[in-house]
C-alpha positions as CSV (number, residue, x, y, z in Angstrom):
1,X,1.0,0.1,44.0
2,X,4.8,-0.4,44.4
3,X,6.5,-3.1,42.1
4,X,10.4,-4.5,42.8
5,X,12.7,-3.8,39.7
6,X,14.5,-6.7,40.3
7,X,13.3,-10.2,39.7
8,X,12.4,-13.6,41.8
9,X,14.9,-16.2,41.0
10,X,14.8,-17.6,44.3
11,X,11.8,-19.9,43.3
12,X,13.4,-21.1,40.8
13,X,16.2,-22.7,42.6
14,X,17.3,-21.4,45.5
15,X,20.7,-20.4,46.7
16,X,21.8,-18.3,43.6
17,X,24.5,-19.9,41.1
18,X,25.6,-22.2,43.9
19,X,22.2,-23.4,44.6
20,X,21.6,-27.1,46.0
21,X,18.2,-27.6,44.2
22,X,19.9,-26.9,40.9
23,X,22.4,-29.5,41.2
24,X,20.5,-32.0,42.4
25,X,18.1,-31.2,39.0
26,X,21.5,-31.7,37.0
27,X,22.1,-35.0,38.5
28,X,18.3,-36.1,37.7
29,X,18.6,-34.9,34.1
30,X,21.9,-37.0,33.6
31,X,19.8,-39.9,35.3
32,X,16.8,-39.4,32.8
33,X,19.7,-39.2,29.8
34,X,20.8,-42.9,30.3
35,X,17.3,-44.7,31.4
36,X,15.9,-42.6,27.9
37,X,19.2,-43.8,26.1
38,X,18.7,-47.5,27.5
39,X,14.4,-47.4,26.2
40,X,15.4,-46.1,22.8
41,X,18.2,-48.5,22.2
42,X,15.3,-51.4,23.2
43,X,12.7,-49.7,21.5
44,X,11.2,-52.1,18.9
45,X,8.1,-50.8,16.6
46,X,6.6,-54.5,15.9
47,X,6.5,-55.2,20.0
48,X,4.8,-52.4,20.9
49,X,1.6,-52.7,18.9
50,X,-1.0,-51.9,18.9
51,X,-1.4,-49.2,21.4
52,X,2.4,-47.9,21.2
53,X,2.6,-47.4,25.3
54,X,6.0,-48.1,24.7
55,X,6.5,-45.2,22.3
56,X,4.4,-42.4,24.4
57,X,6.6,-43.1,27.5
58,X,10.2,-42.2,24.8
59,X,8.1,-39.2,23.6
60,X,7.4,-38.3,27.2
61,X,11.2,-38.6,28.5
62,X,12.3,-36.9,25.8
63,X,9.4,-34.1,26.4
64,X,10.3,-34.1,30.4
65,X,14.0,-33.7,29.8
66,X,14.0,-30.9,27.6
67,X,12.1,-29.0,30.5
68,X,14.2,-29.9,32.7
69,X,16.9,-28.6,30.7
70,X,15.0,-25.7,29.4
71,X,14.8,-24.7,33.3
72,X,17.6,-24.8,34.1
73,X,19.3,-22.5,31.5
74,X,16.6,-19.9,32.2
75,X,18.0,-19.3,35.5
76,X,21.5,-19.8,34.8
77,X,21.2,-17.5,32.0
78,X,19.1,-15.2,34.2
79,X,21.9,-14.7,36.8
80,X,24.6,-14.2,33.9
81,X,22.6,-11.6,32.8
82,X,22.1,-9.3,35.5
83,X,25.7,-10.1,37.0
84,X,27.9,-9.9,33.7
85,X,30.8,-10.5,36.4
86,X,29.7,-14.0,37.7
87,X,32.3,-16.6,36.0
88,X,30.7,-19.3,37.8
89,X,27.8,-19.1,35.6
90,X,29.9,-19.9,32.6
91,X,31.0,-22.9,34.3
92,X,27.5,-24.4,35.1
93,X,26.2,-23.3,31.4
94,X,29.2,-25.0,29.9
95,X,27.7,-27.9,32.1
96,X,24.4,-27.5,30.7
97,X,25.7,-27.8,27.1
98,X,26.8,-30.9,27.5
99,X,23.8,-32.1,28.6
100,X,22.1,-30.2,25.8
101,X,24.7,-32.2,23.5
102,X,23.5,-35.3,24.9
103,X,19.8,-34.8,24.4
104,X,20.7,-34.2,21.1
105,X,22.1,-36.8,20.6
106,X,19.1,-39.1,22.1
107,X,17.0,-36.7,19.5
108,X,18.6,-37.8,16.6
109,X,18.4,-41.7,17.4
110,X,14.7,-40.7,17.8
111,X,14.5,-39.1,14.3
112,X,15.5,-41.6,12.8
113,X,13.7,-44.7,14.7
114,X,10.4,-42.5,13.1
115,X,12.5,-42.6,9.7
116,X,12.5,-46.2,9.8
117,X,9.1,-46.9,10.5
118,X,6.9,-48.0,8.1
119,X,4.0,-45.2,6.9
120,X,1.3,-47.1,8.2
121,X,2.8,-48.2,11.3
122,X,3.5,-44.0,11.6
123,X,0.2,-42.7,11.0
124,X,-0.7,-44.9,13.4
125,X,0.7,-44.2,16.3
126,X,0.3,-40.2,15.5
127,X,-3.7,-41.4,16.0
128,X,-3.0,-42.6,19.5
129,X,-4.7,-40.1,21.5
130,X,-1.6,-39.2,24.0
131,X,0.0,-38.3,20.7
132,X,-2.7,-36.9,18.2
133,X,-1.5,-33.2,19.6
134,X,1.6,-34.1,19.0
135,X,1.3,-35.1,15.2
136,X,2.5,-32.0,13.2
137,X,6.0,-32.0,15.5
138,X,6.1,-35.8,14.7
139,X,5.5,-35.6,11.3
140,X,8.2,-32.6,11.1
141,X,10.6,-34.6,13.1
142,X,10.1,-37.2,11.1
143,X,11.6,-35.3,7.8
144,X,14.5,-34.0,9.4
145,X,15.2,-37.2,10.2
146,X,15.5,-37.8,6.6
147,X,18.4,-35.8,6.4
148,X,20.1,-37.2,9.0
149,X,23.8,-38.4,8.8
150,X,24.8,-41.9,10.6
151,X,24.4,-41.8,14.1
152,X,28.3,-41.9,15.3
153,X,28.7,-39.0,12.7
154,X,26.0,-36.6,13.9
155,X,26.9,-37.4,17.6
156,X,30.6,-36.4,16.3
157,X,29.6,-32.8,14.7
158,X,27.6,-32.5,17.8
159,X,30.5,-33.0,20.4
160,X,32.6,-30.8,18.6
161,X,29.5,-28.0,18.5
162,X,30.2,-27.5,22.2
163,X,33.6,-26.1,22.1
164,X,33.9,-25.4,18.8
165,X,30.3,-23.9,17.8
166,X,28.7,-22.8,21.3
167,X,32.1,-22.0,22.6
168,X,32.8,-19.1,19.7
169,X,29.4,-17.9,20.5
170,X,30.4,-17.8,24.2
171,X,33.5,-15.8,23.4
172,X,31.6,-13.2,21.9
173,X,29.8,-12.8,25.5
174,X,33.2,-12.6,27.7
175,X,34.7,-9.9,25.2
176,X,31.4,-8.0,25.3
177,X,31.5,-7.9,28.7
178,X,34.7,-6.6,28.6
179,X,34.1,-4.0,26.6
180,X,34.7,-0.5,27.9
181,X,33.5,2.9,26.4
182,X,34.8,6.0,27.0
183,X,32.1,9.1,27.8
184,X,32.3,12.8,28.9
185,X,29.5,14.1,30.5
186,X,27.9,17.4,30.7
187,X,30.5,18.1,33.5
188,X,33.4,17.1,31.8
189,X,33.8,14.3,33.9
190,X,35.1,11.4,32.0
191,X,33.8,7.9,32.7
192,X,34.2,4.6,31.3
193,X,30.9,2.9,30.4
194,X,30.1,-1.1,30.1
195,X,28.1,-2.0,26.3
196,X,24.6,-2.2,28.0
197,X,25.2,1.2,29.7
198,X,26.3,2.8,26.2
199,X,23.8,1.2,24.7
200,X,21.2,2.5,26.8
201,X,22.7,6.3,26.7
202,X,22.9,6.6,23.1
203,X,19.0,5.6,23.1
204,X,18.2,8.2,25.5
205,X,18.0,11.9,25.6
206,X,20.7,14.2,25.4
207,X,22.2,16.9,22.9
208,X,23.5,16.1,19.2
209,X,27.3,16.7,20.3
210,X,27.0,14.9,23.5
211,X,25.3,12.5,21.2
212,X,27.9,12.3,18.4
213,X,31.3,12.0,20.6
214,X,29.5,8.8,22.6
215,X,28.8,7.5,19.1
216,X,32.3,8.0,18.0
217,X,33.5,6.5,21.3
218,X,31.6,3.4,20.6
219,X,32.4,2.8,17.2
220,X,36.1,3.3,18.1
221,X,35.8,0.3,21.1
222,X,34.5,-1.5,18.9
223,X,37.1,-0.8,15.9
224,X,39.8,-1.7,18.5
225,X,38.5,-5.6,19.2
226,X,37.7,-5.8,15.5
227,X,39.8,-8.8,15.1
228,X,38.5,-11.2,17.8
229,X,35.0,-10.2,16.7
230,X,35.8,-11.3,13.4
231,X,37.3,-14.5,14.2
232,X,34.4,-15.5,16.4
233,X,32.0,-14.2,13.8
234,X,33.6,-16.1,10.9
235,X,34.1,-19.8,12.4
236,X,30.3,-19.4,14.2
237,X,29.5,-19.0,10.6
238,X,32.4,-21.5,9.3
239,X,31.3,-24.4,11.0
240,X,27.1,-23.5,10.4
241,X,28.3,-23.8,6.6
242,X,30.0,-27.1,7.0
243,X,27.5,-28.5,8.6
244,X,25.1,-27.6,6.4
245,X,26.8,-28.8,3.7
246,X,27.2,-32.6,5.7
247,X,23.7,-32.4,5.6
248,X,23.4,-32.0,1.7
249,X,23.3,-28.2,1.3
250,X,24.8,-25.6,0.3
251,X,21.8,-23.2,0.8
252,X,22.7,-20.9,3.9
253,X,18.9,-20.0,4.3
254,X,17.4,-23.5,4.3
255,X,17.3,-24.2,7.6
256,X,16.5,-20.7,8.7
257,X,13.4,-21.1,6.9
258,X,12.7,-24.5,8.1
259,X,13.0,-23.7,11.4
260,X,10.4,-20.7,11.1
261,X,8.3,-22.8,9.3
262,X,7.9,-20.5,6.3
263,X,8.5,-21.2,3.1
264,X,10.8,-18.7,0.5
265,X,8.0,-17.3,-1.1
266,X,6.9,-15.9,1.7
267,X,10.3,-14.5,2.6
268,X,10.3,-12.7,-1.1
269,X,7.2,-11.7,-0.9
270,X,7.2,-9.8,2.5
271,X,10.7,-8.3,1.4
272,X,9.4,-7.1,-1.9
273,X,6.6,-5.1,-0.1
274,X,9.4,-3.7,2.5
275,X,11.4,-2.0,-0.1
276,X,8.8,-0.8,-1.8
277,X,7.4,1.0,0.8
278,X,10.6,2.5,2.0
279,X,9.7,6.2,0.9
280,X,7.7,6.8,3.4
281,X,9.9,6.1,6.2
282,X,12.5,8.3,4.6
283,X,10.5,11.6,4.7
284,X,9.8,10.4,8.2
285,X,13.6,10.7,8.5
286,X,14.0,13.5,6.5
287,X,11.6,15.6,8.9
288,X,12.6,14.2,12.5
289,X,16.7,15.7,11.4
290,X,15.0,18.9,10.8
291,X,13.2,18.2,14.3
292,X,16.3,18.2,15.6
293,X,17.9,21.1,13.9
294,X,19.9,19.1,11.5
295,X,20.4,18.9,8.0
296,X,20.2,15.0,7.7
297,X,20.7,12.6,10.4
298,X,23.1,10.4,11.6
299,X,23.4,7.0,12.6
300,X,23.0,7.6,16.4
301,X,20.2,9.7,15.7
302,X,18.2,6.7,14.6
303,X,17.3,6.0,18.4
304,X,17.1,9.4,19.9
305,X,14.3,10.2,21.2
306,X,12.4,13.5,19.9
307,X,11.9,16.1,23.1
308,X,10.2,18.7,21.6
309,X,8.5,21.5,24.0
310,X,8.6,21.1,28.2
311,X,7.7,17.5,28.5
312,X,10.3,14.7,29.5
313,X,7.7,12.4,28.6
314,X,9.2,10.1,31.6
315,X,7.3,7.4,33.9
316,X,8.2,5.8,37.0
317,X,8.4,2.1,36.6
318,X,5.3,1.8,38.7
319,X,3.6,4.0,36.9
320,X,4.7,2.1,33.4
321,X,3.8,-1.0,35.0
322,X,0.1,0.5,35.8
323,X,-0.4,1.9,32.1
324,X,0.6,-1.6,31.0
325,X,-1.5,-3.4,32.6
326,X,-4.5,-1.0,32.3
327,X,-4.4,-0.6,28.3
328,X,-3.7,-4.4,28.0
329,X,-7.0,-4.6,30.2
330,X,-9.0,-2.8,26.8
331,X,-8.2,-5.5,24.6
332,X,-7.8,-8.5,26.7
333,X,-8.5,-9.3,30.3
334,X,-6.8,-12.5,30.3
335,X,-3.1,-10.2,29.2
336,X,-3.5,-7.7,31.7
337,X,-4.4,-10.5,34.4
338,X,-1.1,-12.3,33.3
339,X,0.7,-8.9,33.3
340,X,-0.2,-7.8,36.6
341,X,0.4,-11.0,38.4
342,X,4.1,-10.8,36.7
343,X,4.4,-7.9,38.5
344,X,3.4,-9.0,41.4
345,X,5.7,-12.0,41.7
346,X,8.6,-10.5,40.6
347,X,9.2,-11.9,37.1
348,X,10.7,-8.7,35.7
349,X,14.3,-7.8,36.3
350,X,14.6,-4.1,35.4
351,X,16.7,-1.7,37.6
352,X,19.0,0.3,35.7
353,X,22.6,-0.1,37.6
354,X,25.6,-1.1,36.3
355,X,27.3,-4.2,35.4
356,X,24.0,-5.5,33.6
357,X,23.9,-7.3,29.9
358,X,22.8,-4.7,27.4
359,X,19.4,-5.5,25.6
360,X,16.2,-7.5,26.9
361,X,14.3,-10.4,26.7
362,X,12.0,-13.2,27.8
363,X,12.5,-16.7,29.0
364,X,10.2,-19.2,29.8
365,X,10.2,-21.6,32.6
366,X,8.7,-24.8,31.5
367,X,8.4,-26.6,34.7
368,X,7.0,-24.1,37.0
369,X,4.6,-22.5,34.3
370,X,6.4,-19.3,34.6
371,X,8.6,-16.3,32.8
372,X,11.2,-14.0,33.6
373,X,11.4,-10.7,31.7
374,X,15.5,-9.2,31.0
375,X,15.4,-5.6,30.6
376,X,17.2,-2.0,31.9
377,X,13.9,0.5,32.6
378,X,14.7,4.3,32.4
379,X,11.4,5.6,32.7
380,X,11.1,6.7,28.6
381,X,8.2,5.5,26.3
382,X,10.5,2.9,24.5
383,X,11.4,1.3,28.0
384,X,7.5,1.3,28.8
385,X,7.0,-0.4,25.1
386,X,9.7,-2.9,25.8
387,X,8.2,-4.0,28.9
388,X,4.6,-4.6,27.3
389,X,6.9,-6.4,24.6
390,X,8.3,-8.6,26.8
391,X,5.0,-9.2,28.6
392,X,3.3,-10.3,25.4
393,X,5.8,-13.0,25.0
394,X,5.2,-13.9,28.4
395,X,1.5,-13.6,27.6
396,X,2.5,-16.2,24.7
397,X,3.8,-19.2,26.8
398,X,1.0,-18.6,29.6
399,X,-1.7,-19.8,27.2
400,X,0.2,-22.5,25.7
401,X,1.9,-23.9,29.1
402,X,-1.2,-27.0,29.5
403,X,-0.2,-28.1,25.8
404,X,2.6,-30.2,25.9
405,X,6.2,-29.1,25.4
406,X,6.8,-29.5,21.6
407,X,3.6,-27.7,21.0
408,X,5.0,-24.8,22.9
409,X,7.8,-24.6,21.1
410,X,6.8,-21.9,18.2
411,X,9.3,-20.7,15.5
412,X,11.0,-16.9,15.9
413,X,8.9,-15.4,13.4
414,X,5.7,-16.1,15.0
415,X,7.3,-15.5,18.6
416,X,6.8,-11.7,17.2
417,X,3.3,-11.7,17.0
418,X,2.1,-11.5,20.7
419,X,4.8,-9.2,21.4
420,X,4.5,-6.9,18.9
421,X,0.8,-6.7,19.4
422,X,1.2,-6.3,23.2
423,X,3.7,-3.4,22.2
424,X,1.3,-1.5,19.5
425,X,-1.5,-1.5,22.4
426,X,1.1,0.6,24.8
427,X,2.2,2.8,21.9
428,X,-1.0,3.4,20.9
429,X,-2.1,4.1,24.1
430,X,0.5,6.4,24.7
431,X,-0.1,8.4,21.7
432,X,-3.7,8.8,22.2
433,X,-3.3,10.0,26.1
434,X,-0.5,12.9,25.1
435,X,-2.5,16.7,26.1
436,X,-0.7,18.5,23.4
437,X,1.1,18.8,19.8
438,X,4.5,18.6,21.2
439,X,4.1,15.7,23.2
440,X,2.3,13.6,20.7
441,X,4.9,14.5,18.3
442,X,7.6,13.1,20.9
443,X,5.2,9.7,21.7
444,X,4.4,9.2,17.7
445,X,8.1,9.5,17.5
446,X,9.0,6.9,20.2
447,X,5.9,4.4,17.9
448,X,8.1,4.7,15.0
449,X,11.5,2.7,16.6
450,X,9.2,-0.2,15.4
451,X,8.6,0.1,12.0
452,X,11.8,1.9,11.5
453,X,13.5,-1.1,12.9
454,X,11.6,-3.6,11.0
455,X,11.9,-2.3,7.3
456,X,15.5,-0.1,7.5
457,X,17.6,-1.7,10.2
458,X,16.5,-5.2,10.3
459,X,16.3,-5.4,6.6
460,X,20.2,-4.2,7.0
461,X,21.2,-6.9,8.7
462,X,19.3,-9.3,6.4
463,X,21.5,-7.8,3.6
464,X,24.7,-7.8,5.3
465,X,24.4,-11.7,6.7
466,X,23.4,-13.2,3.1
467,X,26.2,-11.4,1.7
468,X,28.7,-12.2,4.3
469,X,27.7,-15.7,4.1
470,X,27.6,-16.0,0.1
471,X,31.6,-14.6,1.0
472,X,32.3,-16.9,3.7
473,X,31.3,-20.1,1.5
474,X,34.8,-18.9,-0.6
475,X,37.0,-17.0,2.3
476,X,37.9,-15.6,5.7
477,X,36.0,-12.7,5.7
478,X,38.3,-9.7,6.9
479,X,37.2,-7.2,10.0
480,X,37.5,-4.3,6.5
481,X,35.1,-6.6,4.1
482,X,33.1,-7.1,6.9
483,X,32.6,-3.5,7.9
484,X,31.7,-2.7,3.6
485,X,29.9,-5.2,3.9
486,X,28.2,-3.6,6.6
487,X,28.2,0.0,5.6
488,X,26.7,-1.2,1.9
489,X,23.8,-2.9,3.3
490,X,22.8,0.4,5.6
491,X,23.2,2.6,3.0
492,X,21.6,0.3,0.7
493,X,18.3,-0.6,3.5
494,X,18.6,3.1,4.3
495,X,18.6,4.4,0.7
496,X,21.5,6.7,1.8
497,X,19.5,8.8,3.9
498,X,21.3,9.2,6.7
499,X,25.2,10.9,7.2
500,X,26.6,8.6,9.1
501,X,26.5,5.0,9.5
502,X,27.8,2.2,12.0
503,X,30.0,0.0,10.0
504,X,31.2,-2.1,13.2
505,X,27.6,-3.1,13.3
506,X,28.8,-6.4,12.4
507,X,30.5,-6.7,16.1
508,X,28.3,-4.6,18.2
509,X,24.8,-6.5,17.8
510,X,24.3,-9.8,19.7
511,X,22.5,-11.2,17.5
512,X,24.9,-12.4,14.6
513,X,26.2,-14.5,17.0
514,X,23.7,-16.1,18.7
515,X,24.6,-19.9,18.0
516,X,21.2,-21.4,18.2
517,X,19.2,-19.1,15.8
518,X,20.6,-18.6,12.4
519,X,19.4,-15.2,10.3
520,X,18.1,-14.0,13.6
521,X,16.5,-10.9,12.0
522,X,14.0,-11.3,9.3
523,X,11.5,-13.0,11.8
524,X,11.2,-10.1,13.5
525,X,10.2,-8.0,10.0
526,X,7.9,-10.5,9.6
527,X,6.3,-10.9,13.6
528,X,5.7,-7.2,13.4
529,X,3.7,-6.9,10.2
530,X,1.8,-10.4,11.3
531,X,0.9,-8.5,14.5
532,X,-0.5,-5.1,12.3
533,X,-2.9,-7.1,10.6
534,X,-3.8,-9.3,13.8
535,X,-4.0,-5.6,15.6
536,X,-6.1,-4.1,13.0
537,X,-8.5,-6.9,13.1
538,X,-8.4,-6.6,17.1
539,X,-10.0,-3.2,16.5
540,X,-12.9,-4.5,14.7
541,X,-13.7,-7.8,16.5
542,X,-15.8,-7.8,19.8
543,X,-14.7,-11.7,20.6
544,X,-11.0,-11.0,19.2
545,X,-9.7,-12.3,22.7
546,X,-10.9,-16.2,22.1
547,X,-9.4,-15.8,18.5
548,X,-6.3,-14.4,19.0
549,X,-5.8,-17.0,22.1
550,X,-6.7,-19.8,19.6
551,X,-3.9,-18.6,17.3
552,X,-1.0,-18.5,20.0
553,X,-2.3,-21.9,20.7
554,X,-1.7,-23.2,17.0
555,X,1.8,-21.3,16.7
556,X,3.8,-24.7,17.2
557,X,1.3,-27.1,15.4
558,X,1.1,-26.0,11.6
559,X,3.6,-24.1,8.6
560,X,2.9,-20.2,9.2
561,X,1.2,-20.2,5.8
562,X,-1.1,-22.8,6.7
563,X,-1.4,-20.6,10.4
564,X,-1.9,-17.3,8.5
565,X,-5.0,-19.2,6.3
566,X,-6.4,-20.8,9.0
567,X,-7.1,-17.3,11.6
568,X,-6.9,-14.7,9.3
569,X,-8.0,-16.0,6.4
570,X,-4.7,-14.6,4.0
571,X,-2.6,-15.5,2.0
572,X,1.2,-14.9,2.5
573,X,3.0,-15.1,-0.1
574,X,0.6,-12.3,-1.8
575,X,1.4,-8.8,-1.3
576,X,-2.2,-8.1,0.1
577,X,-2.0,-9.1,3.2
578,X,1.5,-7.2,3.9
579,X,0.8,-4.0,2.6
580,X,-2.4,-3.7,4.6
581,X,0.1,-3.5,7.9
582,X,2.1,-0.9,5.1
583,X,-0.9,1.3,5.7
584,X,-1.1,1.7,9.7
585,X,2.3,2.6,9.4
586,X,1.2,5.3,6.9
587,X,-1.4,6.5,9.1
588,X,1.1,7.2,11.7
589,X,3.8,8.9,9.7
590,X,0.8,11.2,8.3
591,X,-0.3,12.4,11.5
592,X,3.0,12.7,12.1
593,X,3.7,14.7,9.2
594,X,0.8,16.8,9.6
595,X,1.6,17.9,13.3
596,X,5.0,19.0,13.0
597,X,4.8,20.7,9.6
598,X,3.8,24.2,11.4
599,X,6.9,23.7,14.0
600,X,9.6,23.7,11.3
């Protein structure tokens, strides 16, 4: 079967950036803002007893409008995305923060009417029966509430967050996408590349050399914009702090773990198990550079893929689309159902062509039920793994979409899990299907990006953000402290195994300045070694489909702890539970091992 590469926004709202339907959703959403703003600012707790109608109809405006809102970022976002070039979109998002703002603000009068109820008159109304699904977001609403400043004040700090926190974090996307990266091919012929399209070479195949000079180019465009990188990453990070401290602290990864819903014992303990484990994924290294015919590899080596022997090892999108769905099919109907009907309808955007954001992702459209998938495919095994990645999220919000909306809304770290798992099955699968040494070596390869990404890179960028923000608490941070910074915590997540590094690190990855999501990179460590032990247990469960649906379904209604104890039965902050996804990494790196000893 064919599939388009390029995705349906047209049922979304029709008529592009400029489309009629998305208006006319603005102007409702600004409607629903002031009739919300006028019940709240009547609501009284004593005249709406016993039954609280009064109440569910606030919780479902409030519900309804952050849909509404929800949907229409999607496909703004969606169009910026796969058009870096359309300034219009900038326009309409900038439009769509201030609506954000406002919600917000109608958020925090709601926080703190359930601050000022009474406990009884609280636990009653979470035992109404509209709201009883809704109790654990209440409850956890209810304490941030507690930390609340006065109303004008927050409203105030969240005013200035459009221009002066979203807006740094908006800069950082209009001098990506002006980025420009020298490269020479083959030919000789000299080219200049966008970020997603250097990105995407430096992950694909092609010799050391070529390799090296595109690495050098990129590190060099990125050493030339140093200083507006640095100013956007260091007031994004300045005005996080102050807030923070408004709110009564001074501890940088409080609210990261609040909002992931995991406590910091957790966090240690998963952490203490990565660098322990660390040796493993070194001789790993160690034997890939010799793979390659190097001594010791280098930084943009990390990525490449192995292409030992005759085999490119390549797919048609079709055909990746086919051995998705297929291998998703062996371990749960329901996914592969969900996947193939994705690609049916046109959820996927994944052409390779220019002018493109780098990077992929998943969005959910709350209102229509739906998702759209982000992504560049280029027929290798990693682009086939990122698409069943993207398809588990997707799998994810499908099976939640009845509940209602803040049930669906999961923390990162547990945003990982379907993914992740969706991914193992394709690399897996991959592995298993290769006909000889060679090309298992190459797939087994591609399998390790993961865990080589969750305990060396990621655990990187953990370093490097707690240290830059322990310095920005006292300073400026400098474009040089930032790049040591950087180049300590690679060496030091690493364990100065490689040549080279990538000090501008700090400017060339997205996600340091995403303004929503602080610490946007220990969630992932700790979604991928959640989905090993969910995997491993897949492997051994006839009815692990029910199960592992009943867990997506409980991801935005408990503490992951208390998530972890109630479907798997472990505990988190022991090392137990971690190390047993340790060991089906060690299973892979064995065979690995064990396959390409004779080829050296």
């Amino acid at each position: 079967m064919h599939y388009s590469e390029t995705w349906d926004l047209e049922t979304i709202f029709p008529g592009g950036i400029d489309s009629p339907a998305l208006k006319t959703k603005l102007t409702t959403i600004k409607q629903q803002l002031h009739d919300t703003q006028t019940t709240l600012a009547n609501w009284r707790a004593d005249a709406d007893t016993p039954d609280f109608d009064w109440f569910q109809q606030i919780v479902n405006d409030l519900q309804a409008i952050e849909a509404g809102l929800a949907q229409c970022e999607v496909f703004v976002v969606a169009i910026q995305s796969a058009d870096a070039s359309n300034t219009k979109a900038g326009t309409v998002l900038n439009q769509l923060y201030q609506l954000d703002n406002a919600h917000e603000q109608l958020m925090t009068q709601f926080k703190k009417h359930l601050v000022a109820l009474s406990q009884t008159a609280f636990t009653t109304i979470i035992a109404q029966p509209e709201l009883k699904p809704l109790a654990f977001n209440l409850t956890e609403m209810r304490k941030q509430g507690l930390a609340l400043l006065d109303s004008d004040t927050e409203a105030l700090i969240n005013n200035l967050a459009v221009d002066g926190f979203q807006g740094w974090s908006d800069h950082y996307d209009t001098l990506v996408s002006q980025m420009q990266i020298k490269y020479t091919d083959q030919d000789g012929q000299t080219k200049l590349l966008s970020a997603g399209q250097a990105q995407n070479m430096l992950a694909a195949a092609m010799p050391n050399q070529q390799r090296a000079d595109l690495m050098a180019s990129w590190e060099h465009a990125w050493q030339q914009n140093a200083a507006p990188f640095a100013d956007t990453l260091n007031h994004l990070a300045g005005f996080r702090l102050q807030n923070y401290q408004a709110h009564g602290t001074t501890n940088f990864l409080r609210k990261p773990l609040d909002l992931n819903r995991m406590s910091q014992a957790t966090l240690d303990t998963m952490y203490d198990v990565v660098s322990r484990n660390k040796t493993m994924l070194i001789h790993y290294l160690q034997r890939k550079a010799a793979l390659m015919g190097k001594d010791q590899l280098d930084w943009q080596d990390l990525e490449a893929p192995l292409t030992l022997g005759d085999a490119t090892n390549t797919q048609t999108y079709d055909e990746a689309a086919e051995f998705v769905i297929s291998n998703f099919q062996k371990f749960s109907p329901k996914m592969a159902k969900l996947a193939k009907y994705a690609f049916e309808h046109r959820w996927i955007e994944a052409e390779n062509r220019p002018n493109k954001r780098p990077g992929g992702y998943m969005d959910n459209l709350p209102e229509t039920k739906e998702s759209r998938i982000f992504m560049t495919f280029t027929g290798s095994p990693n682009d086939t793994a990122t698409l069943a990645h993207e398809l588990g999220h997707a799998f994810h919000a499908d099976v939640i979409k009845d509940l209602p909306f803040w049930r669906q809304d999961y923390a990162m770290n547990v945003a990982e899990t379907a993914s992740t798992f969706a991914e193992l099955i394709v690399a897996d699968a991959n592995v298993k299907a290769a006909t000889d040494t060679k090309t298992k070596l190459n797939l087994l390869d591609a399998k390790m990006q993961n865990p080589l990404a969750m305990f060396l890179d990621i655990h990187a960028r953990y370093l490097f953000e707690t240290r830059f923000y322990q310095a920005r608490q006292q300073h400026i941070v400098t474009p040089d402290e930032l790049s040591a910074l950087m180049l300590a915590a690679q060496k030091e997540a690493y364990d100065n195994a490689l040549t080279t590094y990538h000090p501008m690190f700090w400017a060339s990855k997205l996600h340091f300045y995403i303004s929503d999501v602080p610490f946007y990179n220990f969630p992932y460590t700790f979604g991928y070694l959640f989905s090993l032990g969910i995997y491993a247990q897949a492997k051994r469960d006839d009815h692990f489909e029910d199960r592992y649906i009943a867990l997506l379904r409980d991801t935005a209604n408990m503490s992951t702890e208390a998530l972890a104890k109630k479907h798997l039965g472990v505990d988190l902050t022991k090392p137990d539970f971690w190390q047993a996804g340790v060991a089906l990494i060690k299973r892979d790196i064995d065979e690995f091992m064990a396959l390409s000893a004779p080829l050296l």
